[in-house]
Structure formats: C-alpha cells, structure tokens
C-alpha positions as CSV (number, residue, x, y, z in Angstrom):
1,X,125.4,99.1,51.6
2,X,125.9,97.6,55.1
3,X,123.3,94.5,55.1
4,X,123.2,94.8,59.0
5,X,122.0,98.2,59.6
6,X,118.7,98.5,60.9
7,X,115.5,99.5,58.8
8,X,114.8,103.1,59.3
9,X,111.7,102.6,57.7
10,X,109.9,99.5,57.6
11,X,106.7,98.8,55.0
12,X,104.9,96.0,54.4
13,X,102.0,95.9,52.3
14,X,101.3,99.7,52.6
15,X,98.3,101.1,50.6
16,X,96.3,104.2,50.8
17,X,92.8,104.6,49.0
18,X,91.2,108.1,49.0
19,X,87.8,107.9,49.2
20,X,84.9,110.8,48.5
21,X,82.6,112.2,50.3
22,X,80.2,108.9,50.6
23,X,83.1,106.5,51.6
24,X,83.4,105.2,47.8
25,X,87.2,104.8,46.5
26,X,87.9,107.5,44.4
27,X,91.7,106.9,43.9
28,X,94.6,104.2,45.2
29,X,97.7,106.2,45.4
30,X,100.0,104.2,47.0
31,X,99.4,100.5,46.2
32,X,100.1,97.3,48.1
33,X,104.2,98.1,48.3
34,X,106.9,96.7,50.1
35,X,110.1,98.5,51.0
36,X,113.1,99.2,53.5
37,X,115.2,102.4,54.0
38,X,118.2,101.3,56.2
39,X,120.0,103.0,58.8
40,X,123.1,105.5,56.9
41,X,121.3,105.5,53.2
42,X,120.4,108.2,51.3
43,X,117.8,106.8,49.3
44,X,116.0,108.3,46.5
45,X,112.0,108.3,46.0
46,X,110.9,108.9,42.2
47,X,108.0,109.2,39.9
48,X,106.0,111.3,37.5
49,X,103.4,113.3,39.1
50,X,100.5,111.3,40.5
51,X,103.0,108.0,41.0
52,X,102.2,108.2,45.0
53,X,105.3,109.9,46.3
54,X,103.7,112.5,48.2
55,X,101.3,110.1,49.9
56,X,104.2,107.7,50.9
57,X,106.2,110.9,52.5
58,X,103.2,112.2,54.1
59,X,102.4,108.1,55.7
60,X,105.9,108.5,56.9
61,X,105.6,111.6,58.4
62,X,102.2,110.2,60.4
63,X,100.6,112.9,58.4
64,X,98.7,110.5,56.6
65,X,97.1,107.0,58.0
66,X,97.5,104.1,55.9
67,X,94.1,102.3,54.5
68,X,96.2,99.1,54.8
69,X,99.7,97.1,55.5
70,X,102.4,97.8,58.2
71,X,104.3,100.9,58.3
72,X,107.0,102.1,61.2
73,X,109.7,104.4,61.0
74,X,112.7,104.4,63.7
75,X,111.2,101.1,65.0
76,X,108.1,103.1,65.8
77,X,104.7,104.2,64.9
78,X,104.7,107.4,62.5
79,X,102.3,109.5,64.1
80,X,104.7,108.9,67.6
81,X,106.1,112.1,69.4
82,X,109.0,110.4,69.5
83,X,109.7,109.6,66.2
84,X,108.7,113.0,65.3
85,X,111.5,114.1,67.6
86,X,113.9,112.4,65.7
87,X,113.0,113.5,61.5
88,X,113.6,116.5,60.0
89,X,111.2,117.5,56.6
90,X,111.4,119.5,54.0
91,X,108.9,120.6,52.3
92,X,108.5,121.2,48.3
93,X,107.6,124.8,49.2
94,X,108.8,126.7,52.0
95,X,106.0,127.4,54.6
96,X,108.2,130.0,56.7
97,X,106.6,133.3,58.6
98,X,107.3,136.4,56.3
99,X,107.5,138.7,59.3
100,X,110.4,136.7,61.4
101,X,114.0,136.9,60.3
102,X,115.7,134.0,59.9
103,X,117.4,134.2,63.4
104,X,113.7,134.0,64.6
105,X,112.3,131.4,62.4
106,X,115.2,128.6,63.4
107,X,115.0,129.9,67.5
108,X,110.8,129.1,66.8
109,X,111.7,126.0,65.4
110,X,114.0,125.0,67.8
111,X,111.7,126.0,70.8
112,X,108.9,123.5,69.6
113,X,111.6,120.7,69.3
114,X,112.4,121.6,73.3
115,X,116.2,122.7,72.6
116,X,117.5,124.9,75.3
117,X,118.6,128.2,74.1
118,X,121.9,127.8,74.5
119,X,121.5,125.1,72.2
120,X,119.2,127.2,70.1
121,X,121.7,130.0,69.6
122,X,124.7,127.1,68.5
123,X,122.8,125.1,65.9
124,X,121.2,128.7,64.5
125,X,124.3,130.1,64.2
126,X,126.0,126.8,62.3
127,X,123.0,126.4,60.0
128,X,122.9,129.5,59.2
129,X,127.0,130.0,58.3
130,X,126.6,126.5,56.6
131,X,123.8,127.5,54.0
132,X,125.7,130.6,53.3
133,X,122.8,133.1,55.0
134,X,125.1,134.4,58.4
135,X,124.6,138.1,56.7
136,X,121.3,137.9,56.6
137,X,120.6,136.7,60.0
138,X,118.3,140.0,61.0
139,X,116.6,140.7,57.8
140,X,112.9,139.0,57.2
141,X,112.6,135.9,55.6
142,X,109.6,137.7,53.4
143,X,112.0,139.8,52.1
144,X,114.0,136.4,50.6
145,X,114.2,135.1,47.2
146,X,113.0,131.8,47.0
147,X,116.4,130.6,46.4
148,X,117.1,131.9,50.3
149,X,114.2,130.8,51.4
150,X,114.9,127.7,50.6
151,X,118.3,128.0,52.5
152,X,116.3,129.0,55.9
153,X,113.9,126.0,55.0
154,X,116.7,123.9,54.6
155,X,118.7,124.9,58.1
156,X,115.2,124.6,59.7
157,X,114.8,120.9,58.9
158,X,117.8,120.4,60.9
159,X,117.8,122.6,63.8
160,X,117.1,119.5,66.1
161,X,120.0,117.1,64.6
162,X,117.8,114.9,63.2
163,X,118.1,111.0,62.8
164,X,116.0,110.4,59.7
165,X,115.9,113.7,57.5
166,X,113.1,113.5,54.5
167,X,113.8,116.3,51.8
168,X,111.2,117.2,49.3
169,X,112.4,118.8,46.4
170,X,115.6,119.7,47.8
171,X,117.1,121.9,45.6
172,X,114.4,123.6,44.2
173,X,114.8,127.5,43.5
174,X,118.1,127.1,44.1
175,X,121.2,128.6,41.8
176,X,123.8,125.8,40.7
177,X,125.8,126.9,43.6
178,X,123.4,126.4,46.1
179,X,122.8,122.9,44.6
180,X,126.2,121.7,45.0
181,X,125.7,122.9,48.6
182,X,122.7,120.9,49.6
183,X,124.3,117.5,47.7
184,X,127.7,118.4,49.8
185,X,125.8,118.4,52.8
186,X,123.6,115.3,52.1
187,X,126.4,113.5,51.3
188,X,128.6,115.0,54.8
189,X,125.7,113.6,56.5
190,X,125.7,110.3,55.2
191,X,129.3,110.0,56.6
192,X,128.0,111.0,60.3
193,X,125.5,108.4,59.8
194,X,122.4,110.1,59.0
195,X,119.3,108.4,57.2
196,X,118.3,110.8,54.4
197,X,115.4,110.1,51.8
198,X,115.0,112.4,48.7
199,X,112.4,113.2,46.1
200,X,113.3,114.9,43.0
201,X,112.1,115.2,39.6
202,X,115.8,116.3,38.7
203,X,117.5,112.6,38.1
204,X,121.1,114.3,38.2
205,X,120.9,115.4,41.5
206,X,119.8,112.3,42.8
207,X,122.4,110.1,40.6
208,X,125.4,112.5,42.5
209,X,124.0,111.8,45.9
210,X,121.8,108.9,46.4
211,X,123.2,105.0,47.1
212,X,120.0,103.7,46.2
213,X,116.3,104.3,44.5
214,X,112.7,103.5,44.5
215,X,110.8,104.4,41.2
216,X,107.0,104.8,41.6
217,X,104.1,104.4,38.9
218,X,100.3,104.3,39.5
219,X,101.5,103.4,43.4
220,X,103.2,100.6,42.7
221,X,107.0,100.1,42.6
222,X,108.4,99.3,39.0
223,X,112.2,99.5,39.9
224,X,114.4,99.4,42.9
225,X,117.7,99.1,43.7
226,X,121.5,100.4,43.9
227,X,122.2,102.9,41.4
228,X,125.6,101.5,40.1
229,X,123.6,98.3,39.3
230,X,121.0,99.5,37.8
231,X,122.6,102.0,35.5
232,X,125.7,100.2,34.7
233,X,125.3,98.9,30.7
234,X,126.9,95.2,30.6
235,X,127.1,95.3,26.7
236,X,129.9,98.0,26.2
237,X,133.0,99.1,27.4
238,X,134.4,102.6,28.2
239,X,138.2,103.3,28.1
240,X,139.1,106.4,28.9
241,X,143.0,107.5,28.4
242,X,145.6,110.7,28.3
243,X,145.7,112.5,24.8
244,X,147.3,109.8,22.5
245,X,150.0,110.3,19.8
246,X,148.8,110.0,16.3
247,X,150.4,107.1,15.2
248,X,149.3,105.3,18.7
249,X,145.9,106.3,18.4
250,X,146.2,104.9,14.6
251,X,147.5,101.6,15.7
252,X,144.4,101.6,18.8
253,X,141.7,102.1,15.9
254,X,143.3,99.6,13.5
255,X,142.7,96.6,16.4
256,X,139.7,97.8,17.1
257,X,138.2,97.7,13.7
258,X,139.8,94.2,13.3
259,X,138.5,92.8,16.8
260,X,134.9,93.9,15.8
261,X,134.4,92.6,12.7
262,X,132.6,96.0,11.4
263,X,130.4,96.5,14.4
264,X,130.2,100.5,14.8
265,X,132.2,102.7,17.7
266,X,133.0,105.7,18.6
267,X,136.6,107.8,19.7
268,X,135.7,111.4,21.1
269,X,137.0,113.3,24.6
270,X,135.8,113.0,27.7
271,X,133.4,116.5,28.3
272,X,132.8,118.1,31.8
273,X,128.8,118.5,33.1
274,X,127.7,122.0,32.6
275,X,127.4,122.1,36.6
276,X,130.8,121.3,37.1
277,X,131.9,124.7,34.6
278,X,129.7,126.7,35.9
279,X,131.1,125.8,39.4
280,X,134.3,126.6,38.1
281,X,133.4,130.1,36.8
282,X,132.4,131.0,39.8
283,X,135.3,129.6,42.2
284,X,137.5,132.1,39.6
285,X,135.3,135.0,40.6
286,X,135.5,134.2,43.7
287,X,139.1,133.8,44.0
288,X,139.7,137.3,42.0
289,X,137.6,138.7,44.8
290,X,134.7,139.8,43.0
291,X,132.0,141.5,44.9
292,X,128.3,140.4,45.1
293,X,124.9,141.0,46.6
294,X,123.7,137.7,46.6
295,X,124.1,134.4,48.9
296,X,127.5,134.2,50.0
297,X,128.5,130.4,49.7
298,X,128.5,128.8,53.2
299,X,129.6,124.9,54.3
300,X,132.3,126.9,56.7
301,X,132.3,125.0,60.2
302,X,131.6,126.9,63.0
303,X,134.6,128.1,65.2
304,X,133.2,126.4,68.5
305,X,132.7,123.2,67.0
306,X,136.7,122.7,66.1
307,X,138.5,120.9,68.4
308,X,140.9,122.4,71.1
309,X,143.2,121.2,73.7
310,X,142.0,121.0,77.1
311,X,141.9,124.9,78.2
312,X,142.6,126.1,74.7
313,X,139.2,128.6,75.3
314,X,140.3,129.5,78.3
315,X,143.5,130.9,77.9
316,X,142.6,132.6,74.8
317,X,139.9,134.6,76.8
318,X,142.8,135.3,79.7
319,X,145.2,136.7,77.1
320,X,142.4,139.0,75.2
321,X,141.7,140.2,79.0
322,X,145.1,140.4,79.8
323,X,147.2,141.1,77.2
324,X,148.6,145.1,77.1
325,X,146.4,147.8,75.1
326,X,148.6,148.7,72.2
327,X,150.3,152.4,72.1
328,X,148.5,154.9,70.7
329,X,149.9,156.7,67.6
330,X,152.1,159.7,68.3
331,X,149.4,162.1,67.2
332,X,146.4,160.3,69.0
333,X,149.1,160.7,71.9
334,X,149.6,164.1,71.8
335,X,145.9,164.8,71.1
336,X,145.2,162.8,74.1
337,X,147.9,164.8,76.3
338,X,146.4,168.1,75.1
339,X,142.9,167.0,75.9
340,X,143.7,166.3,79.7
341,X,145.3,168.9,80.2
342,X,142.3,170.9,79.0
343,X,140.2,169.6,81.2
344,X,142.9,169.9,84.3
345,X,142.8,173.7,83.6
346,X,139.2,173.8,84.2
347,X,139.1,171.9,86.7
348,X,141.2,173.9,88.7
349,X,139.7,177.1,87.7
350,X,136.8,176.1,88.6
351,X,138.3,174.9,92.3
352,X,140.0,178.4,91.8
353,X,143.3,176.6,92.3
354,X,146.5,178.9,91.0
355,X,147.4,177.5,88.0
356,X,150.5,178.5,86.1
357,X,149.7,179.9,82.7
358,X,151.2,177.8,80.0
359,X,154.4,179.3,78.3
360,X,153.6,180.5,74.6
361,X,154.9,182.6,72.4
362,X,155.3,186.3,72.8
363,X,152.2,187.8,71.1
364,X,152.4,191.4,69.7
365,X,151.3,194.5,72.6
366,X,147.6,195.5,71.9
367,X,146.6,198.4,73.6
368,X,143.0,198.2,72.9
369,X,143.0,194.5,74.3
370,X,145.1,195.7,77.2
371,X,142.1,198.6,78.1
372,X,139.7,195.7,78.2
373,X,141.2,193.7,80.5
374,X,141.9,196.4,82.8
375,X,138.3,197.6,82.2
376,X,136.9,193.4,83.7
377,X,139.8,193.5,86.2
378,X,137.8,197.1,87.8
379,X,134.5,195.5,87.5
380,X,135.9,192.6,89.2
381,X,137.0,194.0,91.9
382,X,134.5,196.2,92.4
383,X,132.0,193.1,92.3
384,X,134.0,191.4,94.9
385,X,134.3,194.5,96.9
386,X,130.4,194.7,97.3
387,X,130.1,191.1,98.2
388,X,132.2,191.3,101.3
C-alpha cells in the first residue's frame, strides 16, 4: 500500500444519531470513528447487520448528513455535484426500470452523468460485452434474473468511468461464474488506479480481492488493517511440497516428531476451493462447446479500444469498400444470366423490338396447337386491321 497516495475518503470523528419523531436519540449507528480510504485501494467495509455499514455508505454518498465529525470524499464535500460526478454505487438491490432494455437503462444513465452519445453508445457497448449481457442488449431488464440484473446494475455503476466506485453487495444473486467476473474486474481496476470500497457479508470474496478492511460493531471500529497482517498466524508454519517418496516422507516425519518433542501436527494434501472446481467444470464445458441459454461469460475488450497503428481504421474501411465482390458460384451464375435475359426479352417485347427466338430443341408437330395459333394470328390481324 503506497503511503503517499492521497485519501479518497477522509473521516474524522464521524457519528450519526437517529433521532424520533420529538428530536430524542433513538439509535447511534455510526459512532465517533476515524478512518482513511486511499487513492488505488480496494478496501473492504464489514459487519453483522446493524454494525453501521449502510449509514457510513450512505454519509459517503452525501445521502446522509453526519450528526458530527469531518467527512470528505475526493478532497470534497459528499453531497458536491462534483464529487458525485466522479463515484459510481451499487446498490444491494438493483433499482433498474422494468420496461427499458438494458441498452436503454445504461444510455439513461449515461445521459444524467452528461456523456455525449457518442460516448454513450462506447461505454454501453463495453459494459455490456464485459459483464457477459451483449445478447441481450434489446430485451427488458424486467424480464432478467436477478443474477442479470445484477450484471446491468453493475455496468451501470460505471457507465461514467468513475474515480471512487462503492459496491454494495457486489456479487449478490450472482452464479460462481459471474462472481469470479465481478472480483476479475475489481481487481483490473485496481491496476488502472481506481478507488473501490466493498461491503459483503461473504468474507471469501473479499479475502480474494480487497488490500485492506474495516470491521464494524455497534458503530464503532473493532479491527482494521491489511489483510496479510491480520490473517497471517505467527505460531505455525506451512510447508507445502511435490508428492514425496515414501521413504523421504518417512525420514521428514521422523525429524519432525524428534524437533517437537511430542507436540501434535498434521501431513495431508493441499485441496482446491470449491469455486476454483466449479470454475473448472465449466471452462471444460465451455471448451467442448456446449450450448446454453444463460449469461454468456463476458470480460472480452471491446474491438475499438485495442490499439492500432496510425491509419490502421482507415485502411481497413478502404479495403472493405474497395476490395473486389467475390464470384458467384457457377449455378448462382447461370441463374443470374437466365434471369437477365428474362427480363431483356420483355423488355423488348414490350418496346416491340424484333427479338430473335432463342434456339431450343425441336419439339414434336401438334396440329391442334398449330390451329390455335393460327386462330390468335386472324384475330390479330383483324384487330389491327380495324384500328388503322
């Protein structure tokens, strides 16, 4: 953790008492606490129900005013418009507009943060590809699992690039898959520099992804600090090797009984999460190409964000425009050349243009079809004849 960065959130002394409907206290929920989230963390916010987590987001967001202490957040007051500019929230439950699609819901999103909509229509269609919902661009998000509307909730939180991005219950509803997603993505935006504070009642999640953590009880802090430190155990030692021979492994347990003087251990193997099988089960289905109806995984990078040399775009729009059609098929050719001349024929009967009769094969005499044509060819004539 870089000691020089600069405090994205700043609180001294902050306390908020809830009061009924005479003014009298009724509850304290966030107590008298101190804290720093710095510039590039991704700090973790915990504690039972009731501990004051909510009431600290909501402070944070401006939502909420604080009965007492200091509070700012990107060097500014909360309840700023331009610190509001800058944060991206997710809510524990998804407050989205049933009867927009999720095309609609980001471009409404992005329209109250002010992006143009050319800028609307790039971040919609990365965030969408990157939370795996590009198929489902046009269908309504009432129509959506909560899994996927937790996806759209998610994309929405940053559809104006935030600075400081708050998540609240992050992964909830979603499938293993879709968790692995999110903690990808938190941790891809760590690397670009992004401030990211989490709550979770799911410790694992926040162990994989978070540098630091601030547990909460009766609106105090009880524990804070860097996760290796305060989870590391000082008293015992963890050595972790390749499958030993027998007699080696024999010869390991003989020292180690010796050098502990009857104090108890343990041997056994080393055993994978169940998150990291199930991953693997479905990266096999996936690579056997097996079909499904559910959320495709995203995390793909859009195609106009990778980098091209100087023209690259341009060229490769001058040789789709340019480049020769391909030749038909030899029987989409000769359909082609039977059509036209079709319509040549008629065209010139029509212009009454002496067209040669195409050669074809000698058909049998019919007398009967002979008489009729002889029959029109009177009436023809005798049409004619009357005209002039």
């Amino acid at each position: 953790m870089a000691q020089e960065s600069n405090p994205v959130v700043s609180a001294v002394g902050l306390t908020k008492v809830f009061r009924d409907f005479w003014g009298r206290p009724k509850a304290k929920a966030v107590n008298d606490i101190d804290f720093e989230i710095l510039e590039g963390e991704v700090v973790g916010l915990l504690g039972p129900n009731g501990s004051g987590k909510s009431t600290t987001v909501k402070m944070i967001l401006g939502l909420l005013y604080p009965t007492g202490g200091q509070l700012s957040v990107l060097g500014r007051s909360p309840r700023a418009v331009e610190t509001k500019r800058e944060i991206g929230y997710l809510p524990e439950e998804s407050y989205l507009y049933k009867y927009l699609t999720a095309e609609e819901t980001l471009d409404f999103f992005g329209a109250l943060f002010g992006l143009s909509r050319a800028e609307r229509a790039r971040h919609i269609e990365q965030l969408l590809d990157m939370v795996g919902m590009l198929h489902a661009r046009r269908r309504r998000v009432g129509e959506f699992s909560k899994g996927m509307q937790r996806r759209i909730g998610l994309a929405q939180a940053m559809i104006n690039d935030p600075a400081f991005l708050i998540l609240d219950e992050p992964t909830a509803g979603l499938d293993p898959l879709g968790c692995k997603e999110v903690k990808d993505l938190i941790l891809m935006l760590k690397k670009r520099g992004k401030t990211v504070l989490i709550t979770s009642h799911l410790l694992s999640d926040i162990e994989d992804v978070c540098d630091r953590v601030i547990i909460l009880y009766g609106g105090k802090i009880r524990a804070e600090g860097a996760l290796d430190a305060l989870l590391e155990v000082n008293k015992q030692e963890r050595i972790i090797t390749p499958t030993l021979p027998p007699e080696v492994m024999q010869r390991v347990l003989a020292i180690l009984r010796e050098h502990l003087h009857g104090e108890s251990f343990s041997v056994d193997h080393p055993r994978r999460t169940l998150e990291e099988f199930f991953l693997e089960v479905i990266e096999q289905a996936k690579a056997d190409s097996i079909e499904t109806a559910g959320v495709i995984g995203g995390g793909r990078i859009a195609e106009y964000l990778t980098d091209r040399e100087e023209g690259g775009l341009l060229n490769d729009l001058l040789k789709e425009n340019t480049a020769p059609a391909p030749a038909p098929e030899p029987d989409e050719a000769a359909e082609r050349e039977a059509r036209e001349t079709a319509a040549e024929r008629t065209i010139e009967e029509l212009t009454g243009a002496d067209v040669p009769a195409p050669e074809a094969p000698a058909a049998p005499a019919d007398p009967d079809r002979a008489e009729a044509l002889a029959e029109a060819d009177e009436k023809l004539n005798d049409l004619l004849g009357k005209r002039e």
